[in-house]
C-alpha positions in Angstrom: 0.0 0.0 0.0 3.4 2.5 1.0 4.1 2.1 -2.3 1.4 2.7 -4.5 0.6 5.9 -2.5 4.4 7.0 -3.0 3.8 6.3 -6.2 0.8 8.3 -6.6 2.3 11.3 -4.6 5.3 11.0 -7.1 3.0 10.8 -10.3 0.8 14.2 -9.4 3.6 16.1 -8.3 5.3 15.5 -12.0 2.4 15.8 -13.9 1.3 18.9 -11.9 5.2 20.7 -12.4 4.7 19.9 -16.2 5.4 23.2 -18.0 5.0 21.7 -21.4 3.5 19.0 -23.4 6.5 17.4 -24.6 7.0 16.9 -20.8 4.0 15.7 -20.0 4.2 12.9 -22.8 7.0 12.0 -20.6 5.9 11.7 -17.6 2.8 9.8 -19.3 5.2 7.0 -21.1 7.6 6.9 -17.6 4.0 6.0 -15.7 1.8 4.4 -18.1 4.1 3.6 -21.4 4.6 0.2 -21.7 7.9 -0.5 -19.7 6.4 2.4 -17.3 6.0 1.8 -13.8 2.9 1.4 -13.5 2.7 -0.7 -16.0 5.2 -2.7 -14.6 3.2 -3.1 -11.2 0.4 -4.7 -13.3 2.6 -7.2 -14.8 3.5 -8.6 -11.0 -0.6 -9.6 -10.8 0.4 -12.7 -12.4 2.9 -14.0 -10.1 0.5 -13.4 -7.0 -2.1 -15.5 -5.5 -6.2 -14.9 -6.0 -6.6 -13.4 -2.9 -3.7 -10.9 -3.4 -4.2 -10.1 -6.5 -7.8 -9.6 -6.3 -6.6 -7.2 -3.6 -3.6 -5.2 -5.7 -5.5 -5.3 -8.6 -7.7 -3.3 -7.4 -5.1 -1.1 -5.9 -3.2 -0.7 -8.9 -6.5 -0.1 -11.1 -7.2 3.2 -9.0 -3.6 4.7 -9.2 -3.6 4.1 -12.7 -6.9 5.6 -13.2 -6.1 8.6 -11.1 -2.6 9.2 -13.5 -4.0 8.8 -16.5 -7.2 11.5 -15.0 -4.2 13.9 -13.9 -2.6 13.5 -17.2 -5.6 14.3 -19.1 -6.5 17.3 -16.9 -3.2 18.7 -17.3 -3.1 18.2 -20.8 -6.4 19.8 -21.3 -5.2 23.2 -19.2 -1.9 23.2 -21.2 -3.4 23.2 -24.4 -5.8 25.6 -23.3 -2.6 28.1 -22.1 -1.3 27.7 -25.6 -4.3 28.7 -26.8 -4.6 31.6 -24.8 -1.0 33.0 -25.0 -1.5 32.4 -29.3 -4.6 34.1 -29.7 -3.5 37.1 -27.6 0.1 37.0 -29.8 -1.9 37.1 -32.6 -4.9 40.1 -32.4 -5.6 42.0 -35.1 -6.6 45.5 -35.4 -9.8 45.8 -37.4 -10.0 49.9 -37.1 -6.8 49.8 -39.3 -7.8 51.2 -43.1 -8.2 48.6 -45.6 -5.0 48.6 -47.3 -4.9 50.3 -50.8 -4.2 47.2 -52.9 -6.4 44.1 -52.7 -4.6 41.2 -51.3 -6.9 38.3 -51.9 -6.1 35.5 -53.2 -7.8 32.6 -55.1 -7.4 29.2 -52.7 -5.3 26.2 -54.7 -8.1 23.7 -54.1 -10.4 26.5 -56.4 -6.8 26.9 -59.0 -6.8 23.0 -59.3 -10.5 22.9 -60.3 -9.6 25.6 -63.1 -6.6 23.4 -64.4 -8.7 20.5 -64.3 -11.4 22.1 -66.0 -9.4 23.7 -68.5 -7.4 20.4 -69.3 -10.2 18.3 -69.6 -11.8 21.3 -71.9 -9.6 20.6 -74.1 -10.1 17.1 -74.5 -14.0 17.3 -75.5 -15.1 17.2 -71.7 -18.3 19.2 -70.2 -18.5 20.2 -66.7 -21.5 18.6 -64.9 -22.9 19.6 -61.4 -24.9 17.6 -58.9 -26.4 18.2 -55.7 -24.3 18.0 -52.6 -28.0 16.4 -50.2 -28.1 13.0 -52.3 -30.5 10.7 -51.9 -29.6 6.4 -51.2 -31.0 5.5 -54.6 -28.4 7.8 -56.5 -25.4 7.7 -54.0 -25.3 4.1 -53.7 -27.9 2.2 -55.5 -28.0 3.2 -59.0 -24.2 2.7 -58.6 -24.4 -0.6 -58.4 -24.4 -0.6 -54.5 -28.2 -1.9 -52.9 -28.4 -2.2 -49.2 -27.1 -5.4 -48.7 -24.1 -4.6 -50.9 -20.7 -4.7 -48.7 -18.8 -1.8 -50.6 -21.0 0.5 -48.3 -19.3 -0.3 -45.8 -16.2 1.2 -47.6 -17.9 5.0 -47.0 -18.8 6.5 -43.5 -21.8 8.4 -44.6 -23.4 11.4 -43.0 -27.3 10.3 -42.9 -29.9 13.0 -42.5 -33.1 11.6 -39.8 -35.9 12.0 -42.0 -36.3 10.3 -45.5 -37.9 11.9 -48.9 -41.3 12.1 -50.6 -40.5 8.7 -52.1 -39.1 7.1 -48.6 -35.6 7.1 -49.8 -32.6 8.3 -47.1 -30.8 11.3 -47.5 -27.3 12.0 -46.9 -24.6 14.3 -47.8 -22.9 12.4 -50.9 -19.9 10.2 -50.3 -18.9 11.0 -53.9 -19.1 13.0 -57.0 -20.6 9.7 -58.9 -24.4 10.2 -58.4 -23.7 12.9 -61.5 -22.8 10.3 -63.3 -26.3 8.9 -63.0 -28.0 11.7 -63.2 -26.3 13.2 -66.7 -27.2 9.8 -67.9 -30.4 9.9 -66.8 -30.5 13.5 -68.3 -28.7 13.6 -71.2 -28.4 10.4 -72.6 -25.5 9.4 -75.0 -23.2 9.7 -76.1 -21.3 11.5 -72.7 -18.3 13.1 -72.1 -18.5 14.7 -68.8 -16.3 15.5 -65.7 -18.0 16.4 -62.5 -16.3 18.6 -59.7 -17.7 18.9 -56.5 -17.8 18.9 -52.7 -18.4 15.5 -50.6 -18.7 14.0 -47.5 -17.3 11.5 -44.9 -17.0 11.2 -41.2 -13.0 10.7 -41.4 -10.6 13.3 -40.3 -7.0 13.0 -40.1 -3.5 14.7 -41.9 -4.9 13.3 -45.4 -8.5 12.8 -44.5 -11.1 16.0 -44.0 -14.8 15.3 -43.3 -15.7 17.7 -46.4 -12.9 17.5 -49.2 -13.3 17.3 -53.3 -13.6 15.4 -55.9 -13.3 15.1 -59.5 -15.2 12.3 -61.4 -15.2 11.5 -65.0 -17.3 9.5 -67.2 -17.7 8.9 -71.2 -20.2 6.8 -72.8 -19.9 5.8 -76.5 -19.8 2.9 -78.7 -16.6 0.6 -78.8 -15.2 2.2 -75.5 -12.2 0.0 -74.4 -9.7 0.3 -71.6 -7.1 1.6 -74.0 -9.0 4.7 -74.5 -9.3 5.1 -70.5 -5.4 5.2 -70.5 -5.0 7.5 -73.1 -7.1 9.9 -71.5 -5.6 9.7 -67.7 -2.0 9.5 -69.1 -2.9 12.8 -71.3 -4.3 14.4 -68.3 -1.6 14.0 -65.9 0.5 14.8 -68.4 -0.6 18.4 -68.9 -2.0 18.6 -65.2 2.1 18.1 -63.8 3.4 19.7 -67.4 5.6 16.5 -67.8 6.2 14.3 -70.7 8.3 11.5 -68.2 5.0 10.9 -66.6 4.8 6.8 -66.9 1.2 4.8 -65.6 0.6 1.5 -63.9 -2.6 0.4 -64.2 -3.2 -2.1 -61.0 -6.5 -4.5 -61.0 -9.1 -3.4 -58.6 -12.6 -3.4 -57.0 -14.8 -0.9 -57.4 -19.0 -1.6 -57.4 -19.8 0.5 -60.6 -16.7 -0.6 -63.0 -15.9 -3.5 -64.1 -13.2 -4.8 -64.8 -11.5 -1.7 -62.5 -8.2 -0.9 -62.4 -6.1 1.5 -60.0 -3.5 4.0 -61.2 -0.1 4.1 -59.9 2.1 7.1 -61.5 6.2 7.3 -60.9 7.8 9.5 -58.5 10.9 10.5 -56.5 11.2 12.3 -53.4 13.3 15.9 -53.9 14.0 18.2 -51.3 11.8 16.3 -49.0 8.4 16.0 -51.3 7.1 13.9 -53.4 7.8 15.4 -57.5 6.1 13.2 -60.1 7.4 11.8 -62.9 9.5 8.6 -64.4 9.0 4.8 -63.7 8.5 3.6 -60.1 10.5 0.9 -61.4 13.8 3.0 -62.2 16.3 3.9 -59.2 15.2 6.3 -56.6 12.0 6.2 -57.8 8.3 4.6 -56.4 4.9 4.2 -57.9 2.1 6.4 -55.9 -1.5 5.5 -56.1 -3.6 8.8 -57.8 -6.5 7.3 -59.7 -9.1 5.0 -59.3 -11.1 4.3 -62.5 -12.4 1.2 -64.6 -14.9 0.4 -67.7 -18.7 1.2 -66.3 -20.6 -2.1 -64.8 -23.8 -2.6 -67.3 -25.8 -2.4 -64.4 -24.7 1.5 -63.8 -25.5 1.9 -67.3 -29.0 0.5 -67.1 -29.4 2.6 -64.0 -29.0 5.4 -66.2 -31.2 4.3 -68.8 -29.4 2.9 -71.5 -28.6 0.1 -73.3 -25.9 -1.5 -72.3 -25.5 -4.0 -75.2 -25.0 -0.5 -77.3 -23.6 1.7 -75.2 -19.9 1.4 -73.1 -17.7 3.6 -71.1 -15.0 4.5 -68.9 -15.3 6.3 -65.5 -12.4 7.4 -63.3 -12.3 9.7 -59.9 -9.5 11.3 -57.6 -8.6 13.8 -54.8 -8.7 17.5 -56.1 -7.5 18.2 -52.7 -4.6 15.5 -52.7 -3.8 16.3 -56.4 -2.8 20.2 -54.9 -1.2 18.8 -52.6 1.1 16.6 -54.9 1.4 19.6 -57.1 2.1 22.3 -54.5 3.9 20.9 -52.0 1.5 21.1 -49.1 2.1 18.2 -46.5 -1.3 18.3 -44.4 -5.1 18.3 -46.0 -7.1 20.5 -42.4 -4.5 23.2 -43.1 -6.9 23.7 -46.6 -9.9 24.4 -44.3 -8.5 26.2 -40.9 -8.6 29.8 -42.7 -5.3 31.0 -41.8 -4.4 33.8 -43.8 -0.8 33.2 -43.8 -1.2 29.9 -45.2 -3.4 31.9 -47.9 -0.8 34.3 -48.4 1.9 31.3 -49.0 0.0 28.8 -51.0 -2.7 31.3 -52.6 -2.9 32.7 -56.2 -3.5 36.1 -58.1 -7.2 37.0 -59.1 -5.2 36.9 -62.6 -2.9 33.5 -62.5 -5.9 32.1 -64.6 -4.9 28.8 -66.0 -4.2 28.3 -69.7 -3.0 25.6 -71.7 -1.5 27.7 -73.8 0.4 29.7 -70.7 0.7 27.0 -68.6 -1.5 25.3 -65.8 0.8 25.2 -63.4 1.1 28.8 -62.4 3.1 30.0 -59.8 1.9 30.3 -56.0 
């Protein structure tokens, strides 16, 4: 019992003289890390009889709970310090005058959608829209996805409570693809269309945002093969990284509305500590990177959308418009696109003017 309660006594009196966090992840791994010793106090429950351990156990169960509470507490009013001492470092003066030259800047996830746009433009493509408040007949069934189908599992959907006039769900799409359905649906064939947008999963993390972007594309025709899907990727990320050395691996996948579905895998070396695209992933100091995921459209998408799929064939692909800047740019984390810092803007924004051309170059500078 002496010494657990030195033990305690020891514990709060660290954690509580704990300036900073670095030093309180120290005194957390020294207590609770595995070879801690605390840790190491559970590991002799093993060694003692029922009726002691039954006792220590229950012993060791409270001091550990009472660190790791102390821990957490402390971490919680250190954070909020930093908080505090940055957002009073920080202030800004809004009775200043608004400075005589205009120093907004377009964001790069908006510059990427103008490069893309103006690439694809160039290949025969139309922009189509969709709406961002899907319903589960677009998002997932018409895509070959009905509620028993496991790829639903592969999205972490947003669901709104109440259902539509037809009984359906709603949910804030997982994808850009429901525009595929609905230019079908709309349009008809033949199709040539890439679709831009805004969607939605519960995932957050340095490469993961709950709201991020995406670009899909789709084209419908007669005597579509895969070798006109390569064509057209390798073209795009040719012109999209303005490098002829660009060299594609097409990988065989799964996704629910192609068939037979393939990923894509470009070449790349790492230069001054980011990734820069371009040569064989097979060469030295280079590596293949995953960028694409795309296939030939399942005939049951294509009957969705109300044609024939004995007459009609296609190719669909999708990617990242926010990953895609950052492979471009050189930005290393996704939530710095969304936190609203203006000196992030300032550093990674672009001029009301740098509007991209094929002809001057997509790949204006930041």
């Amino acid at each position: 019992m002496a010494d657990t309660d030195s033990l305690l006594a020891e514990a709060l009196a660290k954690i509580a003289e704990a300036d900073t966090l670095d030093l309180l992840e120290q005194h957390r791994v020294a207590f609770l890390g595995k070879k801690g010793s605390i840790s190491a106090l559970m590991k002799t429950l093993g060694g003692m009889s029922p009726e002691e351990r039954s006792e220590a156990g229950a012993r060791f169960n409270v001091l550990r709970t009472e660190v790791a509470d102390a821990l957490a507490a402390r971490k919680v009013a250190l954070e909020s310090a930093a908080l505090e001492a940055k957002l009073a470092s920080e202030t800004l003066d809004l009775s200043l005058p608004a400075p005589e030259a205009s120093t907004g800047s377009v964001h790069p996830v908006s510059q990427v959608m103008d490069e893309l746009a103006e690439i694809f433009a160039d290949m025969g493509f139309a922009v189509a829209t969709g709406p961002e408040i899907e319903d589960d007949w677009h998002n997932f069934t018409a895509l070959n996805m009905p509620e028993s189908h496991p790829a639903r599992a592969m999205h972490d959907t947003f669901y709104f409570p109440d259902s539509d006039e037809q009984g359906r769900s709603m949910l804030l799409r997982t994808h850009t693809s429901p525009v595929q359905i609905r230019s079908m649906l709309k349009e008809g064939a033949p199709l040539r269309i890439i679709a831009p947008g805004r969607v939605y999963r519960s995932d957050s993390d340095a490469t993961h945002t709950p709201m991020f972007h995406q670009i899909e594309g789709l084209v419908i025709d007669k005597g579509i093969h895969l070798g006109h899907l390569k064509w057209t990727l390798e073209t795009f990320l040719k012109a999209f990284f303005e490098r002829d050395d660009i060299v594609l691996r097409l990988r065989p996948s799964y996704f629910p509305f192609t068939e037979p579905s393939v990923e894509v895998d470009v070449g790349y070396s790492m230069e001054k500590g980011r990734r820069v695209v371009g040569g064989s992933g097979d060469d030295e100091g280079h590596a293949w990177m995953e960028v694409l995921g795309s296939g030939m459209v399942n005939r049951k998408v294509i009957e969705f959308g109300g044609l024939d799929p004995d007459e009609w064939q296609g190719f669909a692909f999708g990617t990242g418009v926010d990953r895609l800047a950052m492979l471009k740019y050189g930005m290393d984390d996704l939530r710095a696109f969304f936190d609203g810092d203006l000196r992030w803007m300032k550093h990674y924004g672009f001029a009301a003017l740098d509007v991209p051309t094929l002809s001057g170059g997509v790949g204006v500078s930041a």
